[in-house]
N, CA and C atoms as an extended XYZ file, in Angstrom:
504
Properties=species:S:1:pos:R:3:atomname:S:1:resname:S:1:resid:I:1 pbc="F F F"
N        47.669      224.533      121.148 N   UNK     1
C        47.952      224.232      119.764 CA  UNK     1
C        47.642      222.766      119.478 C   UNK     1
N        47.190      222.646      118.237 N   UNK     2
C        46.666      221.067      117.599 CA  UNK     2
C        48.352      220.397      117.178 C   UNK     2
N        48.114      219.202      117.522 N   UNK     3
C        49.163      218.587      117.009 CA  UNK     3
C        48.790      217.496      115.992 C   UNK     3
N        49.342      218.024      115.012 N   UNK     4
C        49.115      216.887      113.721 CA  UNK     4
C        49.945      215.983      113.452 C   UNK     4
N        49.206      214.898      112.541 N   UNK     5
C        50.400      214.371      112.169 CA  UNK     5
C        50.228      213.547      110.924 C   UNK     5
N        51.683      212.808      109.631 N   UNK     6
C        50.807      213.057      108.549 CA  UNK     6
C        49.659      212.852      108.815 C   UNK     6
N        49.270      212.471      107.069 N   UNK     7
C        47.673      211.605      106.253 CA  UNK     7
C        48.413      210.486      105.628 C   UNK     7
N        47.642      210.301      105.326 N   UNK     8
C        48.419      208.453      104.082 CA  UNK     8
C        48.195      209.498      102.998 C   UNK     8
N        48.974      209.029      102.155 N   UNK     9
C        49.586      209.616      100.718 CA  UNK     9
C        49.994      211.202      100.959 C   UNK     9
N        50.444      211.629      102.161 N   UNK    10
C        51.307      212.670      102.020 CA  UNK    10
C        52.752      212.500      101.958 C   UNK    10
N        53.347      213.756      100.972 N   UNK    11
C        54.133      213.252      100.780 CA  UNK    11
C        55.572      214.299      101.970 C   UNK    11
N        56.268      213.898      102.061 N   UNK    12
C        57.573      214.834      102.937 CA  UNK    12
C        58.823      215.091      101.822 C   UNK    12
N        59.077      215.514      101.404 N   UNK    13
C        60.333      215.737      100.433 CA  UNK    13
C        59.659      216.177       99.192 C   UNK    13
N        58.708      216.052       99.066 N   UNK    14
C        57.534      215.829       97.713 CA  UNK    14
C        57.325      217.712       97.909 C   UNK    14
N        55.910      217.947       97.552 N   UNK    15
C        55.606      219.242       97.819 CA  UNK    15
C        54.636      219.439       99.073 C   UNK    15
N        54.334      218.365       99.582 N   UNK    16
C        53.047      218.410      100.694 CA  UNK    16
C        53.411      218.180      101.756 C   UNK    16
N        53.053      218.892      102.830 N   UNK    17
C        53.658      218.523      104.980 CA  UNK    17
C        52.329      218.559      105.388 C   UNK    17
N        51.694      217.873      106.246 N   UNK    18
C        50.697      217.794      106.433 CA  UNK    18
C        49.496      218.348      105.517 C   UNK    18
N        49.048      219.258      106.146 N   UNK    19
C        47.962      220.371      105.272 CA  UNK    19
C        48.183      221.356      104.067 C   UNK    19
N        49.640      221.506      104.011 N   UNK    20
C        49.816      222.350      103.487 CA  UNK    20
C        50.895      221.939      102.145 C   UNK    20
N        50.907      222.946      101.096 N   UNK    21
C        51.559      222.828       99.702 CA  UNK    21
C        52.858      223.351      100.065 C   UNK    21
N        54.108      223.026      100.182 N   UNK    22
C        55.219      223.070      100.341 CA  UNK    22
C        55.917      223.959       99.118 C   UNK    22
N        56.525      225.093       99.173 N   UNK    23
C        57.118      225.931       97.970 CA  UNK    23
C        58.312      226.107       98.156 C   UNK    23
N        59.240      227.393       97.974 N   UNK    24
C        60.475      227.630       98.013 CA  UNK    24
C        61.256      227.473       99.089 C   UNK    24
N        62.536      227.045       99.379 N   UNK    25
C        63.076      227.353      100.237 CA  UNK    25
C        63.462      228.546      100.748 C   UNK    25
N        63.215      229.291      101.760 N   UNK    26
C        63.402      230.469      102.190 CA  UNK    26
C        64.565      230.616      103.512 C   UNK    26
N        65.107      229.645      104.030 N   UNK    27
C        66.067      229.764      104.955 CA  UNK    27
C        66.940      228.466      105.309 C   UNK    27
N        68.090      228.349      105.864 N   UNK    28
C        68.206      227.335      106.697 CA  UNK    28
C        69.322      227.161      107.712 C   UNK    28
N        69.285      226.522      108.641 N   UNK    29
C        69.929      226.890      109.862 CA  UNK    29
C        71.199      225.619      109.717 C   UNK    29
N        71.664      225.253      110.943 N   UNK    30
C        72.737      223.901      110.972 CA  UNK    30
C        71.853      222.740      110.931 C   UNK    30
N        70.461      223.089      111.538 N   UNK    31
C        69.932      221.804      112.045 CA  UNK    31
C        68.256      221.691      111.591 C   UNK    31
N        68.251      222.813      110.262 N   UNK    32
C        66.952      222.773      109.588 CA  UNK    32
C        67.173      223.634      108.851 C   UNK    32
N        65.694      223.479      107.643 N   UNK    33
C        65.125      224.046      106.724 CA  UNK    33
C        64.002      224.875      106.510 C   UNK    33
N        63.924      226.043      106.481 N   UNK    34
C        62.499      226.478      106.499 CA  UNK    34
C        62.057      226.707      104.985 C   UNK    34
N        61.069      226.423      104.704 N   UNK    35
C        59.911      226.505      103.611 CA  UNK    35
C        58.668      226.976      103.520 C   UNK    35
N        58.803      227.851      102.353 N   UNK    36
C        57.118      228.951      101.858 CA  UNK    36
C        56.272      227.999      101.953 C   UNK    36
N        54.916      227.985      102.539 N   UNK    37
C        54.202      227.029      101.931 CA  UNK    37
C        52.662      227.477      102.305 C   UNK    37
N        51.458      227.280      101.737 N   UNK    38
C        50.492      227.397      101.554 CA  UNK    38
C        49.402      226.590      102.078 C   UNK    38
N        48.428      226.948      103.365 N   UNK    39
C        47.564      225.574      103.562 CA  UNK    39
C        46.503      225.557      102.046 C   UNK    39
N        46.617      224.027      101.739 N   UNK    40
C        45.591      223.810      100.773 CA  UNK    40
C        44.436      223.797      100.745 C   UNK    40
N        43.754      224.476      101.645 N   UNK    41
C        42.200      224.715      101.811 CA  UNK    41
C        42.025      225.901      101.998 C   UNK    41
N        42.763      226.801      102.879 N   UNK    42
C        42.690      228.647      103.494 CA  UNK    42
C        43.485      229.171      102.353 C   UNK    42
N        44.401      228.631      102.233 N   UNK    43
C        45.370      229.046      101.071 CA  UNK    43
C        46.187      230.055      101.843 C   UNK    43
N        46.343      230.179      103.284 N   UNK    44
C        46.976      230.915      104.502 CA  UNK    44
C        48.625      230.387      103.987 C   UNK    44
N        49.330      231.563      103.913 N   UNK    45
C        51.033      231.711      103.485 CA  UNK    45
C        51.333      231.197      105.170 C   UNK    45
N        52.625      230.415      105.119 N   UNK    46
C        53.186      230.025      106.408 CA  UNK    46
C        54.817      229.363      106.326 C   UNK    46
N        55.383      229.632      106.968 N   UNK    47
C        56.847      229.275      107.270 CA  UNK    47
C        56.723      228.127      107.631 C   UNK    47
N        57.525      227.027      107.049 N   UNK    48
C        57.269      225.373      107.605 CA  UNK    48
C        59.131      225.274      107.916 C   UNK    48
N        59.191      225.625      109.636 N   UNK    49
C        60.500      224.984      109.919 CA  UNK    49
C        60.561      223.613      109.791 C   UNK    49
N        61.779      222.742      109.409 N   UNK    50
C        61.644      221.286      109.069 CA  UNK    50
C        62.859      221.169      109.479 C   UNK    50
N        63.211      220.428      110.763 N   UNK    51
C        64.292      220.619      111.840 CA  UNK    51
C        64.550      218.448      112.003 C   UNK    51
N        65.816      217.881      111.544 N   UNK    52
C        65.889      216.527      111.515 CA  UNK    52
C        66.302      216.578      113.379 C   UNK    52
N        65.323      215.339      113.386 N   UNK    53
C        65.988      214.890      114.688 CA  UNK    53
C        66.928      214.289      115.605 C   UNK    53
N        67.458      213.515      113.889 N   UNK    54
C        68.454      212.720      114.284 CA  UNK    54
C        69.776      213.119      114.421 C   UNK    54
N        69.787      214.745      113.662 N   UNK    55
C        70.685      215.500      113.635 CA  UNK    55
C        71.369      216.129      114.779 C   UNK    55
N        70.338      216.096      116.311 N   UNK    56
C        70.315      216.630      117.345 CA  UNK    56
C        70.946      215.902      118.437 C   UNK    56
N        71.847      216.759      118.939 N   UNK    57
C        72.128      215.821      120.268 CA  UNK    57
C        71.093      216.175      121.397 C   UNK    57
N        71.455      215.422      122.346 N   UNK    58
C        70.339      215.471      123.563 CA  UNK    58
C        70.758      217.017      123.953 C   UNK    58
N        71.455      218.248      123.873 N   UNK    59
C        71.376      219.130      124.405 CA  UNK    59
C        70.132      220.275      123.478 C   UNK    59
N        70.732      219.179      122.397 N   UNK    60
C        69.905      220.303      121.025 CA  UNK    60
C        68.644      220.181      121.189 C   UNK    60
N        68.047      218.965      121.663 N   UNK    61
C        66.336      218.163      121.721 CA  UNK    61
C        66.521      218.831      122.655 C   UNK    61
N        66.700      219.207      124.013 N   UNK    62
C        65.933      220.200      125.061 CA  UNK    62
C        66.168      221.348      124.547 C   UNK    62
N        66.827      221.560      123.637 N   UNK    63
C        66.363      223.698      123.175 CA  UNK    63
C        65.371      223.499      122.759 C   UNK    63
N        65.301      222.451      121.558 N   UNK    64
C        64.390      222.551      120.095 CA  UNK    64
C        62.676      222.329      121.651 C   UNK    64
N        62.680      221.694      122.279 N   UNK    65
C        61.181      221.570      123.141 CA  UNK    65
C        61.657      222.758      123.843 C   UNK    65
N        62.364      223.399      124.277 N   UNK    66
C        61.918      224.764      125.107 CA  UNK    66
C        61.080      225.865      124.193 C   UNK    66
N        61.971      225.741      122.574 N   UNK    67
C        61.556      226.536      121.789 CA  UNK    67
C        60.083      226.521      121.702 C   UNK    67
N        59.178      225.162      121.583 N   UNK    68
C        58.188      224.612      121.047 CA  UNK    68
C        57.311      225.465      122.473 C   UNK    68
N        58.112      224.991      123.392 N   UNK    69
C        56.940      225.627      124.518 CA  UNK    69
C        57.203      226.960      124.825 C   UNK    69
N        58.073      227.600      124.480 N   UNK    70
C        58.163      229.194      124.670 CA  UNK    70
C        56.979      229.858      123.785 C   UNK    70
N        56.989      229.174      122.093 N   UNK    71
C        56.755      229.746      120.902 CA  UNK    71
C        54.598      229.459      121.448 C   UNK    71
N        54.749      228.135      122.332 N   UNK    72
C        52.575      227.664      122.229 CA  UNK    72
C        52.634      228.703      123.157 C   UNK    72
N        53.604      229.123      124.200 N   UNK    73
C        52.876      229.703      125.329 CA  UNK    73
C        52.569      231.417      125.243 C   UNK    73
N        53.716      231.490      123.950 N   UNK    74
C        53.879      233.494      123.886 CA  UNK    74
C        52.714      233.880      122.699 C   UNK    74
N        51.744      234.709      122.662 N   UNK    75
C        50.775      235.133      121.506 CA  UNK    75
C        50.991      236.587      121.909 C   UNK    75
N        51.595      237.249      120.925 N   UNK    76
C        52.092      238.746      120.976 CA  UNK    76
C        52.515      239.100      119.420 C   UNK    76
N        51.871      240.305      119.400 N   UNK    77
C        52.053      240.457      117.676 CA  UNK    77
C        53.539      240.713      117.396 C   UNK    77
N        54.773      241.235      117.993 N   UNK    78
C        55.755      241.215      117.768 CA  UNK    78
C        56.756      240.127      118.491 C   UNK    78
N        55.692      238.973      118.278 N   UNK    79
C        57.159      237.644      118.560 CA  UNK    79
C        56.329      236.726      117.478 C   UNK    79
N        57.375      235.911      116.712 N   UNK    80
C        56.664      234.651      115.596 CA  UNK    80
C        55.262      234.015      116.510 C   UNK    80
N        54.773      233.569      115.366 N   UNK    81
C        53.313      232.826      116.156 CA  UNK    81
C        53.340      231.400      115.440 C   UNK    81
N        53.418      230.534      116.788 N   UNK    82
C        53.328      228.863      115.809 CA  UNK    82
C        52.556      228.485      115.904 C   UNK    82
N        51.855      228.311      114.996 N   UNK    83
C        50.384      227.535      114.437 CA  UNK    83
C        50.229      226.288      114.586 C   UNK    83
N        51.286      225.351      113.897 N   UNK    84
C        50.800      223.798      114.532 CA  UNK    84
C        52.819      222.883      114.317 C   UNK    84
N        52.387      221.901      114.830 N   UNK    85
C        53.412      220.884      114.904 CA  UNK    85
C        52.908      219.960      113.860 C   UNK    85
N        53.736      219.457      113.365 N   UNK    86
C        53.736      218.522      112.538 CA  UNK    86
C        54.965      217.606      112.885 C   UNK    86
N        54.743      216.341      113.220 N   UNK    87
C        55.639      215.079      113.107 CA  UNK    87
C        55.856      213.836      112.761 C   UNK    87
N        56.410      213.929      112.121 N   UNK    88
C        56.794      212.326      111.249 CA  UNK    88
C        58.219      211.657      111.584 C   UNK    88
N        58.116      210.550      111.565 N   UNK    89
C        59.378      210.080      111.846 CA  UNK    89
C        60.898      210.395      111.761 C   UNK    89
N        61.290      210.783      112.472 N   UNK    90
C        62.830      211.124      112.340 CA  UNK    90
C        63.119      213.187      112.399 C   UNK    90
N        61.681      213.433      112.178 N   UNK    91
C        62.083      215.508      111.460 CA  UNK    91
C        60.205      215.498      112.283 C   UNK    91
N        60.738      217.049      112.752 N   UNK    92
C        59.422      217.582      113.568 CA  UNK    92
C        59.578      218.971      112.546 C   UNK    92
N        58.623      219.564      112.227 N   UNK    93
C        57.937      220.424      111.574 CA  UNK    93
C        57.334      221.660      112.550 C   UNK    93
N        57.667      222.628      112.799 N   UNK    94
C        57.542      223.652      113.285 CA  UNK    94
C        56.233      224.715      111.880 C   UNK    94
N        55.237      224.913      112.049 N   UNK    95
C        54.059      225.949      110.813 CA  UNK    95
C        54.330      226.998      111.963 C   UNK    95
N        55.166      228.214      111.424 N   UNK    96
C        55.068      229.557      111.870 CA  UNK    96
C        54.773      230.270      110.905 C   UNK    96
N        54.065      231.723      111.678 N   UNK    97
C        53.436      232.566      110.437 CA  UNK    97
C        54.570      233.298      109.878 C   UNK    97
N        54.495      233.830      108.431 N   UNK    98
C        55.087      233.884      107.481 CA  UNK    98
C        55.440      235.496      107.190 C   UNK    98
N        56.650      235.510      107.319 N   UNK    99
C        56.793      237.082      107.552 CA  UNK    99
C        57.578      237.213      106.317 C   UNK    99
N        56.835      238.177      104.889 N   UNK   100
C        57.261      238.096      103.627 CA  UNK   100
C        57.910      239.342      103.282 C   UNK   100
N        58.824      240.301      104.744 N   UNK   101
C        59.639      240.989      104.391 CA  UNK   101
C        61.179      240.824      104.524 C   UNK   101
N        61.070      239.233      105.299 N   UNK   102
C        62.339      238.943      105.450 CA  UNK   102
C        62.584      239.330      106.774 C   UNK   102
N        64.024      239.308      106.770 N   UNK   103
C        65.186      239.766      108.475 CA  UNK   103
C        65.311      241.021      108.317 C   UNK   103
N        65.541      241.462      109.561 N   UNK   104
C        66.141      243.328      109.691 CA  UNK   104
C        67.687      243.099      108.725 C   UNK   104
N        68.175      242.143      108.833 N   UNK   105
C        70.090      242.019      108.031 CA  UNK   105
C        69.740      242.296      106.657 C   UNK   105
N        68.508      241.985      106.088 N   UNK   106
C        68.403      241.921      104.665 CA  UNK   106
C        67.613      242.870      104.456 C   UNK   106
N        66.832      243.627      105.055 N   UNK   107
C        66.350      245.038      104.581 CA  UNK   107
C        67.145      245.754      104.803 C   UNK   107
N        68.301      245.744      105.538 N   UNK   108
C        68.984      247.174      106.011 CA  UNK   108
C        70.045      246.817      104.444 C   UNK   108
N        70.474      245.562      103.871 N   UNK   109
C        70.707      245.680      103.126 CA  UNK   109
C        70.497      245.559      101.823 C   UNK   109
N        68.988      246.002      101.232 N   UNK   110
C        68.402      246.163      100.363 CA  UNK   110
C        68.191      247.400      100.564 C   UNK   110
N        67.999      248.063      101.557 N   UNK   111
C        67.161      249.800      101.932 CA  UNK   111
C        68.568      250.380      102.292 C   UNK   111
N        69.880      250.130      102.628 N   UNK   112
C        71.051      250.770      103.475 CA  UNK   112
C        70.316      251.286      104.664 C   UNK   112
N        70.632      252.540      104.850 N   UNK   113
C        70.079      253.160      106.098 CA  UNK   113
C        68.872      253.277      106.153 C   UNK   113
N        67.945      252.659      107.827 N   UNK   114
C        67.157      252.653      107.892 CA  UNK   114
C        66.552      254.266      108.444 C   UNK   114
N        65.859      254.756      108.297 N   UNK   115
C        65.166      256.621      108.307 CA  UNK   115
C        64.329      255.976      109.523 C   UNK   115
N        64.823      257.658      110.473 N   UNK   116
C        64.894      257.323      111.764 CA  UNK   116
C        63.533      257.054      112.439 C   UNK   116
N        62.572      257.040      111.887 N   UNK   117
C        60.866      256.835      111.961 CA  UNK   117
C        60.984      255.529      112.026 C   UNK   117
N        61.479      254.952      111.035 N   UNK   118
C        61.108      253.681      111.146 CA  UNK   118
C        61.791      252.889      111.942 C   UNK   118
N        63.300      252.997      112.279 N   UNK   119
C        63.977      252.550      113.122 CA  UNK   119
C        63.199      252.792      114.521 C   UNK   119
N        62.721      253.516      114.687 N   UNK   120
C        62.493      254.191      115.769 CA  UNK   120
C        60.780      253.090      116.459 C   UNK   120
N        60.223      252.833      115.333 N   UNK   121
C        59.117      252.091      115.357 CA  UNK   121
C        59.672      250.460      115.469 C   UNK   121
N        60.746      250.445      115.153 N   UNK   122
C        61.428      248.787      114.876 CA  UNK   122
C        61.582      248.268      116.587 C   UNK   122
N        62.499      249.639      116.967 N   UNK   123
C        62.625      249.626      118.327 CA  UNK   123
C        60.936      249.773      119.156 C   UNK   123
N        60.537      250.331      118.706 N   UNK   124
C        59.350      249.941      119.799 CA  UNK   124
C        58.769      248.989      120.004 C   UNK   124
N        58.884      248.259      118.871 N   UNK   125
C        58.227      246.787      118.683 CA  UNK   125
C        59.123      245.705      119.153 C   UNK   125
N        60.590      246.008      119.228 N   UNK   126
C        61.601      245.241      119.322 CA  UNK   126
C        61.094      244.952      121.224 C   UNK   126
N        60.917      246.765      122.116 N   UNK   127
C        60.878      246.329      123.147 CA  UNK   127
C        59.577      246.047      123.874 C   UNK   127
N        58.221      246.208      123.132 N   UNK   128
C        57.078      245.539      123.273 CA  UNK   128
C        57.302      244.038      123.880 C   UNK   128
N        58.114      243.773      122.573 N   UNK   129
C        58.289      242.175      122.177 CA  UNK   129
C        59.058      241.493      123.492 C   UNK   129
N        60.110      242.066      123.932 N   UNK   130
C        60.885      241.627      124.711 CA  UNK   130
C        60.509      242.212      126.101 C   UNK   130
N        59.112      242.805      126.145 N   UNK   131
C        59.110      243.286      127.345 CA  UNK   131
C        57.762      241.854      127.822 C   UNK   131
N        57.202      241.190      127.047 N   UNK   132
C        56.324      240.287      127.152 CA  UNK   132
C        57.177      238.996      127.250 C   UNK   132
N        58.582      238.944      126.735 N   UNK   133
C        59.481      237.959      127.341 CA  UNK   133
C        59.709      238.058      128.485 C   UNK   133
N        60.183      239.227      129.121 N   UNK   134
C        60.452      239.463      130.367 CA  UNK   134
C        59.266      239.065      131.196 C   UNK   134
N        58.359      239.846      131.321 N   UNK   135
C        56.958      239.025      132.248 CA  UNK   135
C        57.215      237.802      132.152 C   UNK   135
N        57.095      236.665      131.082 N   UNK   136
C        57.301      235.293      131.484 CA  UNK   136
C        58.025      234.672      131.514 C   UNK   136
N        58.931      235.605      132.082 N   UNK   137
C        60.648      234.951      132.402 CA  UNK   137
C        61.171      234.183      131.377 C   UNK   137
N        61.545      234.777      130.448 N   UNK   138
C        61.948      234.376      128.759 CA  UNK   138
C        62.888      235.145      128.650 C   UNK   138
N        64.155      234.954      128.523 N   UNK   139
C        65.426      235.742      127.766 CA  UNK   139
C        65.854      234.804      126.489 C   UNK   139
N        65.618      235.606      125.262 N   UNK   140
C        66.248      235.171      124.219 CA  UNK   140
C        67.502      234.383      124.064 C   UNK   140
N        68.470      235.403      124.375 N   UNK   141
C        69.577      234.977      124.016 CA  UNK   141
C        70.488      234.699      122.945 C   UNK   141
N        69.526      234.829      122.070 N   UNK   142
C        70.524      235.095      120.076 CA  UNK   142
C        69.861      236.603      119.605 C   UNK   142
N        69.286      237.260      120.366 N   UNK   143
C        68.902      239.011      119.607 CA  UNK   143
C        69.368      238.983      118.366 C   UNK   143
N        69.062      239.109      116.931 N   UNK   144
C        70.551      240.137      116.122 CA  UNK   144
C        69.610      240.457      114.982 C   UNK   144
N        69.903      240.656      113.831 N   UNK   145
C        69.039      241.705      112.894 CA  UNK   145
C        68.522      240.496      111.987 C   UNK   145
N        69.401      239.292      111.915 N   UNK   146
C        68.998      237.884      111.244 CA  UNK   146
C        67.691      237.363      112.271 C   UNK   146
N        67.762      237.549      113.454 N   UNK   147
C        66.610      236.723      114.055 CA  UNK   147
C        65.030      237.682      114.187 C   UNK   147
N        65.013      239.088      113.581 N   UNK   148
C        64.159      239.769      113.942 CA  UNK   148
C        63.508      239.855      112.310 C   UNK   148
N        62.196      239.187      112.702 N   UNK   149
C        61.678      238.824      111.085 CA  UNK   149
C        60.872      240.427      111.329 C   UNK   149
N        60.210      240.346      109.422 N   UNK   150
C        59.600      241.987      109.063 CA  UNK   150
C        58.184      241.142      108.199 C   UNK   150
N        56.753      241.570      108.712 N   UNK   151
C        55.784      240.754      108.278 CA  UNK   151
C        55.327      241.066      106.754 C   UNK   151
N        55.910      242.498      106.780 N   UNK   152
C        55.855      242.467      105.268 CA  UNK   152
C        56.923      243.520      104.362 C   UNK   152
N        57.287      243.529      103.419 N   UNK   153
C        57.899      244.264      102.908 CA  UNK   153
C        57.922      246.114      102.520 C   UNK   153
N        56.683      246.693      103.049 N   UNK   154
C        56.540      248.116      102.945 CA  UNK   154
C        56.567      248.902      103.964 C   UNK   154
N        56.517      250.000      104.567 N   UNK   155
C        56.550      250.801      105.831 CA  UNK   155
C        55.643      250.579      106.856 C   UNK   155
N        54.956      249.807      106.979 N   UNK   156
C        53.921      249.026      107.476 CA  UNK   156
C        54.234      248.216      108.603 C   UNK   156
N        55.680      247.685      108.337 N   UNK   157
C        55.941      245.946      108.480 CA  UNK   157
C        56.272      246.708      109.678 C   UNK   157
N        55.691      244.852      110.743 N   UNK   158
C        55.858      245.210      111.530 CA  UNK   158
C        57.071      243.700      112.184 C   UNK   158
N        57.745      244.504      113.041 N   UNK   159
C        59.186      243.557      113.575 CA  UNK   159
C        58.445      242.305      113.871 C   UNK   159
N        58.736      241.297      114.395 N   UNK   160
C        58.969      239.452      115.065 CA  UNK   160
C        60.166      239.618      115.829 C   UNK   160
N        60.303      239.057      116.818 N   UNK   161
C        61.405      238.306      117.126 CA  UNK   161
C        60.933      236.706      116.557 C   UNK   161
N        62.108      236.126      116.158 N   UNK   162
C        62.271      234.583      116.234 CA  UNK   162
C        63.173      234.203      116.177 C   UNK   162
N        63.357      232.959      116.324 N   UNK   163
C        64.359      232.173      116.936 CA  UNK   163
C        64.453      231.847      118.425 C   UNK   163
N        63.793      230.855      118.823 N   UNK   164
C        63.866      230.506      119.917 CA  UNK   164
C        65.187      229.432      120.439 C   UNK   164
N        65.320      229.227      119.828 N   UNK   165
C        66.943      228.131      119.373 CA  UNK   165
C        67.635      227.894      121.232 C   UNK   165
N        67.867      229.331      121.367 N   UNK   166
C        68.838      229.754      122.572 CA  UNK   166
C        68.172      230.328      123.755 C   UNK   166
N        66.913      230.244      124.037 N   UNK   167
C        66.089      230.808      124.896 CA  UNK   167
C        66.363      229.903      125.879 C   UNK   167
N        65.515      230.933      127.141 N   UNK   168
C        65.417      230.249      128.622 CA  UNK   168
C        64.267      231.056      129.119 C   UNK   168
């Protein structure tokens, strides 16, 4: 993975992170923010985690780099895929691809019960996903229906794990 970092006249709080047009807020954790955002040339949709550093104690800075190297080293269609780093002083920037159906917590409660086809496909992907953790000696460690993103919103979508937060 390329590691970037800004340009002169970009802005951070503004609408712009490196390459890309910065949009809605779509999540946020204790120790970050994630944001919709758009590269301004591909016009490629992408999740911009925006995680402060100063916020972190030294136990939190060795998750947040295990995460970074779990997330360059795993390429599997059912685990998040991180595209680039971005860092600027004080907050590191995580560009993961952009999964615009949301968490399994929030479709099961927009849809109630999930119909057993598709559950059934959630799980296969769930243990695809975690069976390519296992080969490289990767245990999660936060599983739950909030950390398992959906790439898109119709019968299609296919599971993510993410959240590397708690991995080993």
């Amino acid at each position: 993975m390329a590691q970037s970092s800004m340009k002169n006249g970009d802005r951070v709080g503004g609408r712009v992170i490196g390459d890309y047009l910065v949009g809605k807020q779509i999540g946020s954790g204790s120790f970050s923010v994630v944001w919709h955002a758009r590269h301004r040339v591909h016009g490629t949709e992408v999740a911009i985690k925006e995680i402060s550093i100063s916020r972190l104690n030294k136990k939190l800075q060795e998750s947040l780099m295990s995460e970074i190297f779990i997330l360059k080293q795993i390429v599997h269609p059912n685990i998040i895929r991180l595209h680039d780093i971005i860092e600027v002083p004080g907050k590191i920037h995580l560009v993961l691809e952009y999964c615009s159906g949301g968490d399994l917590f929030m479709h099961i409660q927009r849809h109630g019960r999930v119909p057993e086809g598709t559950a059934k496909q959630f799980m296969q992907q769930l243990a695809s996903g975690l069976k390519v953790l296992r080969e490289n000696n990767i245990i999660h460690r936060d599983l739950k229906p909030q950390n398992l993103l959906l790439s898109t919103n119709d019968n299609n979508s296919i599971l993510k794990i993410a959240d590397f937060g708690f991995a080993r």
